[in-house]
BAMARRO-591313 format. One line per field, with one value per residue: residue number from 1; x, y, z of N, C-alpha, C, O in turn; residue in three letters. Coordinates in steps of 0.001 Angstrom, whole numbers, plus 500000, padded with zeros to 6 digits. Each point is the difference from the previous one (the first is absolute). Example, Ala and Ser with C-alpha at 12.3 -4.5 7.8 and 13.67 -1.06 7.14 Angstrom:
BEGIN
i: 1/2
nx: 513190/498614
ny: 494310/501069
nz: 507800/498615
cax: 499110/500820
cay: 501190/501190
caz: 500000/500060
cx: 500900/499230
cy: 501200/501090
cz: 500000/500730
ox: 501036/500509
oy: 499981/501108
oz: 500665/500169
aa: ALA/SER
***
This chain:
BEGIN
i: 1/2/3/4/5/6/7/8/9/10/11/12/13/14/15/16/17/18/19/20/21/22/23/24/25/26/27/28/29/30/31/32/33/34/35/36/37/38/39/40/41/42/43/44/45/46/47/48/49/50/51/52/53/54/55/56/57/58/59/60/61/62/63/64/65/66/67/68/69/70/71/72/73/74/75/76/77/78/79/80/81/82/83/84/85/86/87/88/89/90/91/92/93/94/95/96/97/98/99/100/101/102/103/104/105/106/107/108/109/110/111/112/113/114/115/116/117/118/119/120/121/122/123/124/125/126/127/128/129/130/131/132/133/134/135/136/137/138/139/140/141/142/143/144/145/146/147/148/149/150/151/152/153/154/155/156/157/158/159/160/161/162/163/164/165/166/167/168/169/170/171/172/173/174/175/176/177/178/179/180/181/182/183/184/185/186/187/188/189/190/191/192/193/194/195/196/197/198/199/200/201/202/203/204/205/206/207/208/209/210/211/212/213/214/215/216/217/218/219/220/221/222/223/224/225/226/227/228/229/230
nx: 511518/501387/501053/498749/501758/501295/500469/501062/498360/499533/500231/500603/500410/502351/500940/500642/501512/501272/500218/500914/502244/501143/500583/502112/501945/500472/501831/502486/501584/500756/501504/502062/500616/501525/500515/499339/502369/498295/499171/500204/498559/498171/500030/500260/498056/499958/500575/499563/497273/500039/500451/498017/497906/500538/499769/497872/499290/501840/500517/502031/500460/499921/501890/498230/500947/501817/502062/499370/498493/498832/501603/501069/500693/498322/500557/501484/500301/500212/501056/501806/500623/501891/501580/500633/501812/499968/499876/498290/498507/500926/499192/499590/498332/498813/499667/499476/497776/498870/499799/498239/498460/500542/499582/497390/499075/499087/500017/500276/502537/498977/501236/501412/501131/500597/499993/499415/497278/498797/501435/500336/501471/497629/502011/501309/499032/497421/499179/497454/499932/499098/501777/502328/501021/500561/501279/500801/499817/501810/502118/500890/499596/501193/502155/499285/501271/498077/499100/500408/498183/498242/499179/500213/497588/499580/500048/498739/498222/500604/500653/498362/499974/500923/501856/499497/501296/499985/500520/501957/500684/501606/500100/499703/502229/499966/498964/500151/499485/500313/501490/499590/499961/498378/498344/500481/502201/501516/500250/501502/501700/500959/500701/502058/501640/501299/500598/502199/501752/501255/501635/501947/501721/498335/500308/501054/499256/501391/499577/498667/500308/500900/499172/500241/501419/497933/501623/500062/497715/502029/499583/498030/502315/500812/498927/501399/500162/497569/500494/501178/498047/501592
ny: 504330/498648/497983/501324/498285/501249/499311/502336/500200/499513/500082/497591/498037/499898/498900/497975/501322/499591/497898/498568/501333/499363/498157/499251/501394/497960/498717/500309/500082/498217/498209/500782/499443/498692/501084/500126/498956/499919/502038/501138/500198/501546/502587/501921/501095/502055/502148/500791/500678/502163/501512/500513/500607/502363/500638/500570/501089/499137/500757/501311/501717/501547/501810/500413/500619/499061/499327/502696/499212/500889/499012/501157/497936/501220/499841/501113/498111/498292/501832/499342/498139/500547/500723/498432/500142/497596/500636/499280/500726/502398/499862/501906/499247/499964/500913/503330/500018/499439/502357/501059/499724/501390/502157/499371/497620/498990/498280/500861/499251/501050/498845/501048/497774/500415/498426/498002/500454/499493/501101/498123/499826/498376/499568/498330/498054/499272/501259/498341/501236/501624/502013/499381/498860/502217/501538/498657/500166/501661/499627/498820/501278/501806/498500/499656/500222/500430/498747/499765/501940/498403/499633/501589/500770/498009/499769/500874/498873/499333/501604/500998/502206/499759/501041/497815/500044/501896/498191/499363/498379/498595/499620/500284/501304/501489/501169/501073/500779/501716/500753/501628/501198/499765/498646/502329/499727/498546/501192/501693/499552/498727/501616/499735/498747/500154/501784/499135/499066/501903/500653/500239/498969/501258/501011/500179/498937/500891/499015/498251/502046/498640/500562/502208/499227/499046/501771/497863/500281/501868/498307/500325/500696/499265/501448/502056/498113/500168/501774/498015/501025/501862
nz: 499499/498458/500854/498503/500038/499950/498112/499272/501692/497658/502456/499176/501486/500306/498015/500920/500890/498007/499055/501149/499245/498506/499717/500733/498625/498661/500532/501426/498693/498644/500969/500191/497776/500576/501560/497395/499499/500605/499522/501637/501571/499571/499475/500724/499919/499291/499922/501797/499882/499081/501132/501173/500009/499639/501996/501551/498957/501410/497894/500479/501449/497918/499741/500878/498506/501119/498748/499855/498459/502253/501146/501253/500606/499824/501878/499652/499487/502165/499570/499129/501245/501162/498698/498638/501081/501541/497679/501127/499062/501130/497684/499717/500628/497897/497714/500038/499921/497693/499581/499932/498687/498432/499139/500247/499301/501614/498213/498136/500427/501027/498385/500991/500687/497377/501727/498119/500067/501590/498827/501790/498788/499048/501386/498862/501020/499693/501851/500110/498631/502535/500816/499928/501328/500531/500074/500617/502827/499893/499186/501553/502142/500459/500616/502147/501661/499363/498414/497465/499317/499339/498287/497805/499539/499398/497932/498814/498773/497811/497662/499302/501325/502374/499381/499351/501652/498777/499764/500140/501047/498690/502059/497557/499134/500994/497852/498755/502304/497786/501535/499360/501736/499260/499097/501041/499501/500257/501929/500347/500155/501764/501046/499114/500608/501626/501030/500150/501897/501421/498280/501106/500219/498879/501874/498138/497993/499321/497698/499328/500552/501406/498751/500331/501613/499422/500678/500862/500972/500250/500466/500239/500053/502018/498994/499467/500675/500068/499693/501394/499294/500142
cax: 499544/500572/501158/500911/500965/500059/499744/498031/499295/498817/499496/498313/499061/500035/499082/498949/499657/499684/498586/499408/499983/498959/498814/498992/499292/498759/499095/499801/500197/498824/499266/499939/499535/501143/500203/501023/500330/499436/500479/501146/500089/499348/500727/501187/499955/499673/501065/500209/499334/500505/501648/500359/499984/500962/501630/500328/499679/500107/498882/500662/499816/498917/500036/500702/501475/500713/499492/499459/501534/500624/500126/499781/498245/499581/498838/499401/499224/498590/499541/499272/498371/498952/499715/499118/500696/498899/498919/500278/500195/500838/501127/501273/500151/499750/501824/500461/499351/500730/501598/500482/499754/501135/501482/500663/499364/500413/499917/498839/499939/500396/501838/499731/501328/501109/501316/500788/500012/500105/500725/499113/501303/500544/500852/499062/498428/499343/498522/499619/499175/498876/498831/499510/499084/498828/499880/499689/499115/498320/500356/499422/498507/499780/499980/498775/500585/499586/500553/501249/499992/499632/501187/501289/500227/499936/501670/500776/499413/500924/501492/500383/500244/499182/499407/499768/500823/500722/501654/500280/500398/499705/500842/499424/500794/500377/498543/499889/499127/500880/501130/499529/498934/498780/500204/498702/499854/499020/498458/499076/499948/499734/498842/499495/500232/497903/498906/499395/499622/498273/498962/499361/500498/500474/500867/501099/499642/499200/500003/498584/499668/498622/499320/500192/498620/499149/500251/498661/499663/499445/498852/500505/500187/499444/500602/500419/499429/500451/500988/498615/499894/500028
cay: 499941/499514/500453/499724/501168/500563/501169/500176/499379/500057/499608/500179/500274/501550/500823/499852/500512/500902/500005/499864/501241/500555/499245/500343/501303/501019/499094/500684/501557/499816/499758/501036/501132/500901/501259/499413/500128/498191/499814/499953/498709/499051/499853/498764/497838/499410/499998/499041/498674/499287/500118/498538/499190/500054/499892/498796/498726/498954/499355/498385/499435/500395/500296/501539/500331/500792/501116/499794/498808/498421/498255/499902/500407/500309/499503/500519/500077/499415/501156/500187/499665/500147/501468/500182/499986/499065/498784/499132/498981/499762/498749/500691/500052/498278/499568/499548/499129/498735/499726/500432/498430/498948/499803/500683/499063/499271/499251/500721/501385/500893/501202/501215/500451/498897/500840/499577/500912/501101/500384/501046/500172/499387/498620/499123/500325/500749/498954/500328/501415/499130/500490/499870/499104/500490/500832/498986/499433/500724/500009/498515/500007/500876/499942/499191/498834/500089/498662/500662/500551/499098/498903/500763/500721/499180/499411/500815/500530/498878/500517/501122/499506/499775/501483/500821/500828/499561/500986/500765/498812/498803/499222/498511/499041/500506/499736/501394/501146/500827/501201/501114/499310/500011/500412/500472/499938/498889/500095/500458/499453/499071/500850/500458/498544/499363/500466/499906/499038/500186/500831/501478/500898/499107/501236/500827/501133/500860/501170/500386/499193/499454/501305/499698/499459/501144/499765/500291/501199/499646/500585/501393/499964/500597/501042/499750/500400/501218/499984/500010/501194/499336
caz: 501390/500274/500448/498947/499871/498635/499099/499889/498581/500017/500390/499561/501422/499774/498748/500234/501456/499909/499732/500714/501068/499055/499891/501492/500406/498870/501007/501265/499929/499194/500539/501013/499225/499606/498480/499544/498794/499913/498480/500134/500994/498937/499256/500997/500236/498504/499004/501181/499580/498649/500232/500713/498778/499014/500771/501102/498934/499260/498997/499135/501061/500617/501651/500581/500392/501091/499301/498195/499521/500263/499816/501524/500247/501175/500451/499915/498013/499521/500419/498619/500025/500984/500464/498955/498486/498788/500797/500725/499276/498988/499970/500614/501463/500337/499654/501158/500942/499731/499649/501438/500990/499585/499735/501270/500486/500467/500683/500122/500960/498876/500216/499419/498452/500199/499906/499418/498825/500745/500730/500815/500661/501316/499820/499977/499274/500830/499875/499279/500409/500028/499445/498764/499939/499697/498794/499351/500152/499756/498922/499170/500264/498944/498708/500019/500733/501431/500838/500548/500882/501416/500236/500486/501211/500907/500443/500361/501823/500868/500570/500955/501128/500247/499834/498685/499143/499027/499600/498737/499160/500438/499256/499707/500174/501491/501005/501127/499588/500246/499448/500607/500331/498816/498869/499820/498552/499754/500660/499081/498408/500341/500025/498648/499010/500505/499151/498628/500109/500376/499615/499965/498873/498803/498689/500978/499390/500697/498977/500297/501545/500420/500699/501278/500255/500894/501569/500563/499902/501640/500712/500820/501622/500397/500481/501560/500866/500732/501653/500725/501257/500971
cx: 500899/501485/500799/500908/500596/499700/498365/499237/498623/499115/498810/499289/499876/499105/498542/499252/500138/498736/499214/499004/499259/498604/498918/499982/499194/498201/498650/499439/497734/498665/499275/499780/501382/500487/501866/500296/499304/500451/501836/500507/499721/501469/501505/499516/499779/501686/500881/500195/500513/501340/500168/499578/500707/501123/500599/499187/500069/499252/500798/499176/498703/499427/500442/501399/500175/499536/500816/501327/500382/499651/499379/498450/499798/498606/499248/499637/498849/499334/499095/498507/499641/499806/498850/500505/499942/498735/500544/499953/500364/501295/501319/499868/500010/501613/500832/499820/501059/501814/500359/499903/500903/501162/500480/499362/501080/498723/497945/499674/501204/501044/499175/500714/500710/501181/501207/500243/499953/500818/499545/501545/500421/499822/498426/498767/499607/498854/499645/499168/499157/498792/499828/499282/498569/499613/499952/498829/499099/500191/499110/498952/499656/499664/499152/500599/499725/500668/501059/500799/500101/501028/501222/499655/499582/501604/500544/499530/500428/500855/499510/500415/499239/498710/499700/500906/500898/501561/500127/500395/499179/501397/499721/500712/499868/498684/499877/500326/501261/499686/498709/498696/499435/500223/498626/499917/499327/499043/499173/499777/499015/498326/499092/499711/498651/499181/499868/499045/498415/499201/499467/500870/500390/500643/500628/499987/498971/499774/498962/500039/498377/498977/500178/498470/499748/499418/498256/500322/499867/499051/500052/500087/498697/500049/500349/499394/500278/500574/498781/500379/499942/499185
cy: 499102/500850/499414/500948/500050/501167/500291/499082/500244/498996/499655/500668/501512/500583/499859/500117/501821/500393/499812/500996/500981/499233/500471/500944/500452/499158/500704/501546/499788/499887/500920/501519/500438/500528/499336/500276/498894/499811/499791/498645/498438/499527/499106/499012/499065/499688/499012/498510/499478/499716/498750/499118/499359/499573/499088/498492/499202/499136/498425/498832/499977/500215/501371/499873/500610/501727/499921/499395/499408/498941/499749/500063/500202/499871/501744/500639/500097/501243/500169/499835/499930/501043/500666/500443/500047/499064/498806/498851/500029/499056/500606/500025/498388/499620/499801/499422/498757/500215/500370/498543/499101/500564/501107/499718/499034/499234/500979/501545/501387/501243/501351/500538/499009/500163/500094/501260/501255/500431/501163/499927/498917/498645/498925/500256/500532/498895/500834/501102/499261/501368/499635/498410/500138/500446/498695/499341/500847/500239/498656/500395/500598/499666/498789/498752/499688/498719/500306/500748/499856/499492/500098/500544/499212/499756/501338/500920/498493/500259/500607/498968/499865/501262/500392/500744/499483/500681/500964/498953/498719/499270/498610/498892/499792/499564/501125/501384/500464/501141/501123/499362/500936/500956/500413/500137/498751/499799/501049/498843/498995/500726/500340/498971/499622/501173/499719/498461/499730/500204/501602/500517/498859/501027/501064/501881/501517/501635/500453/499262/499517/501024/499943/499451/501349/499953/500583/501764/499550/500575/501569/500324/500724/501315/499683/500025/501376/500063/500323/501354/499128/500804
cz: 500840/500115/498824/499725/498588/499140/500473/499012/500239/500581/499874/500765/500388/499392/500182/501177/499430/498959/501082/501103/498714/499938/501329/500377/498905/500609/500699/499533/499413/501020/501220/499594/500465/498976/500367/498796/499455/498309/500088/500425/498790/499040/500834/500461/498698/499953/501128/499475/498808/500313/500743/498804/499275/500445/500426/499352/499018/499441/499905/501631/500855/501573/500161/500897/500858/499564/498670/499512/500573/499571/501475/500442/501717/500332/500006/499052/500231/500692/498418/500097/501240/500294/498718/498553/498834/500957/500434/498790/498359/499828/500301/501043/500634/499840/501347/500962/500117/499879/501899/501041/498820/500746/501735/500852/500979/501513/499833/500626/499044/500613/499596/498920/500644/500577/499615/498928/500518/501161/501156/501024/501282/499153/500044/499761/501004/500058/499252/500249/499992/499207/498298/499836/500710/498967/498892/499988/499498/498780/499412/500216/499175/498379/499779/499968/501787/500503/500373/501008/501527/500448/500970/501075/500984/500302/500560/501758/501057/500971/501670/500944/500909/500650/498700/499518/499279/499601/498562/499110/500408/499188/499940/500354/501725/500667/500809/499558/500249/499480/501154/500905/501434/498678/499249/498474/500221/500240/498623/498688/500604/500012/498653/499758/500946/499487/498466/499603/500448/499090/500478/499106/498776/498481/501037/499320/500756/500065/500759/501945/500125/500829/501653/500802/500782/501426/500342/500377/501711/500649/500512/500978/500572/501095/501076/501336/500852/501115/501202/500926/501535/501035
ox: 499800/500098/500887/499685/499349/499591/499093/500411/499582/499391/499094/499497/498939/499168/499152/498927/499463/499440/499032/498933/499082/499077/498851/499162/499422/498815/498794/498990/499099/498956/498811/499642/499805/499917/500719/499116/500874/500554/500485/500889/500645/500484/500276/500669/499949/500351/500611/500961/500213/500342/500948/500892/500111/500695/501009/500279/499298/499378/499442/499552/499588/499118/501118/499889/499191/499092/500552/501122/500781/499045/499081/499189/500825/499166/498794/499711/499248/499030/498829/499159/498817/499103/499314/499293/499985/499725/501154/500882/499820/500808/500819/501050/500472/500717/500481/501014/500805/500740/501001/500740/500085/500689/501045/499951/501092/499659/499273/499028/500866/499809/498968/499872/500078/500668/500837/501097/500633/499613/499699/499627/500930/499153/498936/499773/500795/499919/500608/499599/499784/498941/498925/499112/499199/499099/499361/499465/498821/498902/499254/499331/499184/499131/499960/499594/500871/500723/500381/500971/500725/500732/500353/500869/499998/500497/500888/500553/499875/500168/500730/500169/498886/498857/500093/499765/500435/500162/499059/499788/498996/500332/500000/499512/499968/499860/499849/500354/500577/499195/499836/499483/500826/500803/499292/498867/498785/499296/499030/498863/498937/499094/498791/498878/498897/499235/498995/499075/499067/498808/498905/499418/500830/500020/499711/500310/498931/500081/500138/499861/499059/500313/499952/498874/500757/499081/499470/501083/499237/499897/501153/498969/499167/500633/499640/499615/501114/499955/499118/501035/499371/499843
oy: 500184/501183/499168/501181/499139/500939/499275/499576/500319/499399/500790/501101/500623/500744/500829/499402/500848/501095/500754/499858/500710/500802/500432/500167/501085/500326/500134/500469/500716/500652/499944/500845/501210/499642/499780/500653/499501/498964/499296/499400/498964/498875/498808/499002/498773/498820/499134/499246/498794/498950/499243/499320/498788/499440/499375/498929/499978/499208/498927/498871/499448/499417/500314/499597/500926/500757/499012/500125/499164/499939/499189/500918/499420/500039/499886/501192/500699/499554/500377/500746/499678/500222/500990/500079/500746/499527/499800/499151/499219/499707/499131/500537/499515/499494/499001/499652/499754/499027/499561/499728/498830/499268/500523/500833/500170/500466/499803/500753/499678/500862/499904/501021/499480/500881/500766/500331/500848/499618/501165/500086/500112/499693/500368/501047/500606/499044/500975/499703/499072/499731/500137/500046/499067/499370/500544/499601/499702/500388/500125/499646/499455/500411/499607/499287/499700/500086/500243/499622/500573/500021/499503/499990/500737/500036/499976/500648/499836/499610/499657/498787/500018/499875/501189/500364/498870/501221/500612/500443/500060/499980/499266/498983/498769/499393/499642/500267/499586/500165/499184/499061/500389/500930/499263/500198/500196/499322/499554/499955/500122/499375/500229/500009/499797/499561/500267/499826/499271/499823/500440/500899/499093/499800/500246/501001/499816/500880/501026/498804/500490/499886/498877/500171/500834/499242/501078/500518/499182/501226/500425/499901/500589/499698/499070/501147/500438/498968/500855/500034/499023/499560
oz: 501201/499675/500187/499852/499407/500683/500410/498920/501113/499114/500265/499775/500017/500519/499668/500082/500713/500048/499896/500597/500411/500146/500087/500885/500064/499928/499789/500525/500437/499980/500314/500821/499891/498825/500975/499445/499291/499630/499114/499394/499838/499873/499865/500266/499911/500021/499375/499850/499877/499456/499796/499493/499812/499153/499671/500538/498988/500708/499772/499798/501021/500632/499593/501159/500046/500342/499515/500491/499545/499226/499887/499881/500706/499096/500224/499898/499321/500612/499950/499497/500113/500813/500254/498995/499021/501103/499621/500130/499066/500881/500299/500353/501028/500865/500534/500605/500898/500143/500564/500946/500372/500711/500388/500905/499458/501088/500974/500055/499186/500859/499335/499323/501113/499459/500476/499551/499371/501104/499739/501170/500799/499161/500499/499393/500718/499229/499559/501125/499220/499433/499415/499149/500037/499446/499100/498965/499810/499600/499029/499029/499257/499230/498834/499083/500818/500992/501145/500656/500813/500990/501070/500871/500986/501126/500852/500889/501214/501156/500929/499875/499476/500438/499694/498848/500225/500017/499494/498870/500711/498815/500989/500493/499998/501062/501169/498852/501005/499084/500906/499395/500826/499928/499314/499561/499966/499252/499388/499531/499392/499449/499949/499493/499492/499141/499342/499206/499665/500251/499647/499394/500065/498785/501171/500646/500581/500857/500667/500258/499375/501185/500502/499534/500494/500312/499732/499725/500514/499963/500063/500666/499311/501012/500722/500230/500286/500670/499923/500667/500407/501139
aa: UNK/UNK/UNK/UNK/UNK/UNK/UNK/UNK/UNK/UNK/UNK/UNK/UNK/UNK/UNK/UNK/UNK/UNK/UNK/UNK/UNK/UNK/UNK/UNK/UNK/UNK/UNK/UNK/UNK/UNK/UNK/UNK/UNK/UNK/UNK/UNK/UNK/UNK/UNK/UNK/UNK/UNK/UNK/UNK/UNK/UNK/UNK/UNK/UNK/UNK/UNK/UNK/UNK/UNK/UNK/UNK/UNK/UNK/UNK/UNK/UNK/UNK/UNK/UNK/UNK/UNK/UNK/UNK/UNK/UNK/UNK/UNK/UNK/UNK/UNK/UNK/UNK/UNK/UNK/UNK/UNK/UNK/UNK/UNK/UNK/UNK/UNK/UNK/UNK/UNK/UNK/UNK/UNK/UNK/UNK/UNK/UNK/UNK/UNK/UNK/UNK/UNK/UNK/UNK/UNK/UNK/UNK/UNK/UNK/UNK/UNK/UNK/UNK/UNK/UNK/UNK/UNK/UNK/UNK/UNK/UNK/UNK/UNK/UNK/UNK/UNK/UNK/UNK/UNK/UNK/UNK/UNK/UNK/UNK/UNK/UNK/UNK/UNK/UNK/UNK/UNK/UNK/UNK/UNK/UNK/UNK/UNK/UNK/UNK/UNK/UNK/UNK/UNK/UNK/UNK/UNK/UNK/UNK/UNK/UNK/UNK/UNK/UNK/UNK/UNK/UNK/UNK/UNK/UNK/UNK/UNK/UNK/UNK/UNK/UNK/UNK/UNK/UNK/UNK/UNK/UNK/UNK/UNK/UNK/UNK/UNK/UNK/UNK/UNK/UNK/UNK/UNK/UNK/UNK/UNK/UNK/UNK/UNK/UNK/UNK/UNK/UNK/UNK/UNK/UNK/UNK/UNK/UNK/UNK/UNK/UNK/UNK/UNK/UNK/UNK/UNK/UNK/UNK/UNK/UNK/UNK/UNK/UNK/UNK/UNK/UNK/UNK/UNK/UNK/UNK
***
């Protein structure tokens, strides 16, 4: 999802936005009675799911990888558990939780990749992505670190400006807001990270949807009035 340049590769995040698009149309298709392949769908999000398993996960470091066999970690590993993957408090998602705030953490606020290891074709570093130090704040909520959680997102509703809005970076060293602005990728994540904080969404899974609510019954018009004879 980033501007990494180099050979093709198996992109965790990728793999897992394409489980993703299977999960929520066998979802959708269930919940709404669509006629669908759903035994078909079942089977590719199964074989999806083991392949990221198996791939993009490093056991010596215990952290989901850029992608499969890399050494390179990215902040968007942590799609593993907020999108529903895995559960939120599986210890493979906690690993990455903890290797993504060591080794792509600065100052509490979080790179989307490194750019010493990842080659995206431009000279020197970058601030830090503010949508992925969201995605963190709701990664620690999830995996049942709420203080935590808080924490980070008080500092981080610090950043805006005096319109509430927010950029595409923060650069820690500098103190201030760079690179695109406004930056509606950050506003969504910032959106997810208070509903989870709130408490209305505490799992991201959604095999089975919550039933739709039921729209009162409107009253019945009443006929038209007749046209007056003149």
């Amino acid at each position: 999802m980033w501007e990494a340049r180099g050979p093709r590769r198996h992109y965790t995040q990728s793999k897992v936005m394409a489980w993703l698009a299977f999960d929520r149309a066998i979802a959708l298709s269930s919940h709404f009675g669509l006629a669908g392949p759903l035994q078909r769908w079942e089977q590719v999000r199964a074989r999806i799911r083991d392949e990221i398993l198996e791939r993009a996960y490093d056991p010596q470091r215990h952290t989901f990888t850029q992608s499969y066999g890399s050494a390179a970690l990215d902040a968007g590993a942590l799609m593993v558990g907020l999108v529903g993957l895995l559960e939120p408090t599986d210890d493979r998602f906690t690993g990455t939780i903890d290797a993504v705030r060591r080794e792509l953490g600065h100052d509490g606020f979080i790179s989307r990749y490194s750019t010493d290891v990842t080659g995206d074709g431009l000279s020197g570093s970058e601030g830090q992505f503010l949508a992925c130090s969201f995605w963190l704040v709701e990664a620690l909520a999830l995996n049942g670190r709420q203080d935590e959680a808080r924490e980070l997102f008080e500092r981080l509703l610090a950043l805006r400006n005096d319109l509430g809005l927010y950029a595409e970076e923060y650069d820690v060293a500098r103190g201030r807001q760079v690179g695109n602005f406004p930056q509606a990728f950050t506003h969504l994540a910032l959106i997810d990270a208070a509903r989870v904080l709130s408490g209305e969404r505490t799992g991201t899974r959604s095999t089975t949807p919550a039933p739709l609510p039921r729209l009162p019954t409107p009253p019945p018009r009443p006929p038209p009035a007749k046209p007056t004879q003149p």
